[in-house]
VOVEXRO-782165 format. One record per residue: x, y, z of N, C-alpha, C in turn; residue in one letter. Coordinates in pm, whole numbers, plus 50000, padded with zeros to 5 digits. Atoms other than C-alpha are relative to their C-alpha. Layout:
N
XYZXYZXYZA ...
END
This chain:
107
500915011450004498585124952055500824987550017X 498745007749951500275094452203498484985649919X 500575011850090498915057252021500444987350147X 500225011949875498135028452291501024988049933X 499185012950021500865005852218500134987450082X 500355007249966499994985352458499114984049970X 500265006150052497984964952241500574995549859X 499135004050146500494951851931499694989849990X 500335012950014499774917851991498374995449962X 501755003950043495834917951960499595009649992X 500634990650071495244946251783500235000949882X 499495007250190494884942851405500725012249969X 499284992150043496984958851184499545012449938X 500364989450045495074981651051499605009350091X 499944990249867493744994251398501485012450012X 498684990749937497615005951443500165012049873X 499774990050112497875022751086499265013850001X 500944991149978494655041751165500425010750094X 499114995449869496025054251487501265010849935X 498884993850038499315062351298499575012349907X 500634991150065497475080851019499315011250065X 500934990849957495135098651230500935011750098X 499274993549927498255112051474500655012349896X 499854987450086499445126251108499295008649976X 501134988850088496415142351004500075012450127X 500204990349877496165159351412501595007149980X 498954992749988499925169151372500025013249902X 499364986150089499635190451087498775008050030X 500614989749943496595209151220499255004549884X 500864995050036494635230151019500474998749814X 499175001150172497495225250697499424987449908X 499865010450049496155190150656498265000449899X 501394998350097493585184450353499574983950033X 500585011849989491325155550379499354998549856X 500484999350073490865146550046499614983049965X 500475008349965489645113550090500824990249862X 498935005150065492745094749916500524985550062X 499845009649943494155059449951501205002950069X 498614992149980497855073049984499975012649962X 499694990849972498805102950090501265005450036X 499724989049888501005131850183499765003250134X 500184999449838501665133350565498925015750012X 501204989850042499345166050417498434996049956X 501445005749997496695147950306499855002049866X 500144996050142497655158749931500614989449909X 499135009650033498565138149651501354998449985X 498105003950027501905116249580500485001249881X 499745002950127503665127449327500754986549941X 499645011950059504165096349072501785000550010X 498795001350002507355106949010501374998450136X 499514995449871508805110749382499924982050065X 500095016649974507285068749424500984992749906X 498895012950123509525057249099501195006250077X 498354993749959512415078049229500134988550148X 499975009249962512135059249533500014982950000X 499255018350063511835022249417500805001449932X 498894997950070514545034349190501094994650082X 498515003249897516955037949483499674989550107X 500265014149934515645009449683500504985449908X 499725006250092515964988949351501475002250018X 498414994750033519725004249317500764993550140X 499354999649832520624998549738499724982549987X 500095012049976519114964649694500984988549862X 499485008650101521314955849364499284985349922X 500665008250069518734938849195499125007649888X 500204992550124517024944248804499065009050038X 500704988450008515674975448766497754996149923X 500894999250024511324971948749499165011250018X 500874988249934508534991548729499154998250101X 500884995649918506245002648983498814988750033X 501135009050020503134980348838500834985749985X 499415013050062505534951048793499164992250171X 500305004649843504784952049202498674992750005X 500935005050009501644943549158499724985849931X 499765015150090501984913948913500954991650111X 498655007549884504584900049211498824996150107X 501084998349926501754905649453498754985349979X 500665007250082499634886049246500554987050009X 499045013650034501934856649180499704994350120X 499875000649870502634856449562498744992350061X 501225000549961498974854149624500074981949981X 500405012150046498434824749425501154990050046X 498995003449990501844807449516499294995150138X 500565007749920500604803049828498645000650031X 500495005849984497674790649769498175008649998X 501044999249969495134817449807498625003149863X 501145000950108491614818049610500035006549924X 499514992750137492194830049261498145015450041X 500944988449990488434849449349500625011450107X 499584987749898489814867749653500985007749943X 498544989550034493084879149486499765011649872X 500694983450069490854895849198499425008450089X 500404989049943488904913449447500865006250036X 498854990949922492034927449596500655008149890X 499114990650144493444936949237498915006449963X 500724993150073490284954349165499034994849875X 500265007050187489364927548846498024997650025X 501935005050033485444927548748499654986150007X 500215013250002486054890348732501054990650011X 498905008249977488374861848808500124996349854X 499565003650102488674852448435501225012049969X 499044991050051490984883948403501004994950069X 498945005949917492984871548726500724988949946X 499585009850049493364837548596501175000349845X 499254999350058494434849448281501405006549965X 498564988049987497174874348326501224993050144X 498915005249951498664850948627499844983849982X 
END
């Protein structure tokens, strides 16, 4: 399955991810589970937790900077958001929050 690269410049980003994803799911053929997941296994099964900390571990370690957790990413994310500038409502919807009073208060 070959991906139209021809369009990088005006094709959104998620178009290309889709593309990329969907070439995994056709590669593994009949092995691949569709279990209708945000992240995945180039299988289609879940990630183990422990296999994502081990990784930011050694990314953390290669990049010589303090050791965080996982969810810290998210609180960074967050910050980021607001830092530059964008609407404290949009950046709860993106974190999931029932309401911007939670957003507001935790950043």
């Amino acid at each position: 399955v070959g991906i139209n690269l021809s369009c990088i410049n005006s094709c959104k980003a998620k178009e290309i991810y889709i593309a990329v994803v969907l070439k995994e799911k056709l590669s593994q053929g009949e092995e691949y589970q569709d279990n209708d997941l945000v992240m995945c296994t180039s299988f289609g099964t879940l990630i183990n937790p422990a296999n994502v900390r081990g990784s930011l571990n050694a990314l953390i370690k290669k990049a010589a900077v303090p050791k965080i957790r996982f969810h810290n990413l998210r609180h960074t994310y967050a910050t980021l958001l607001l830092a530059k500038g964008v609407n404290v409502k949009v950046i709860a919807e993106r974190l999931g929050h029932s309401n911007i009073k939670i957003a507001l208060d935790t950043y």
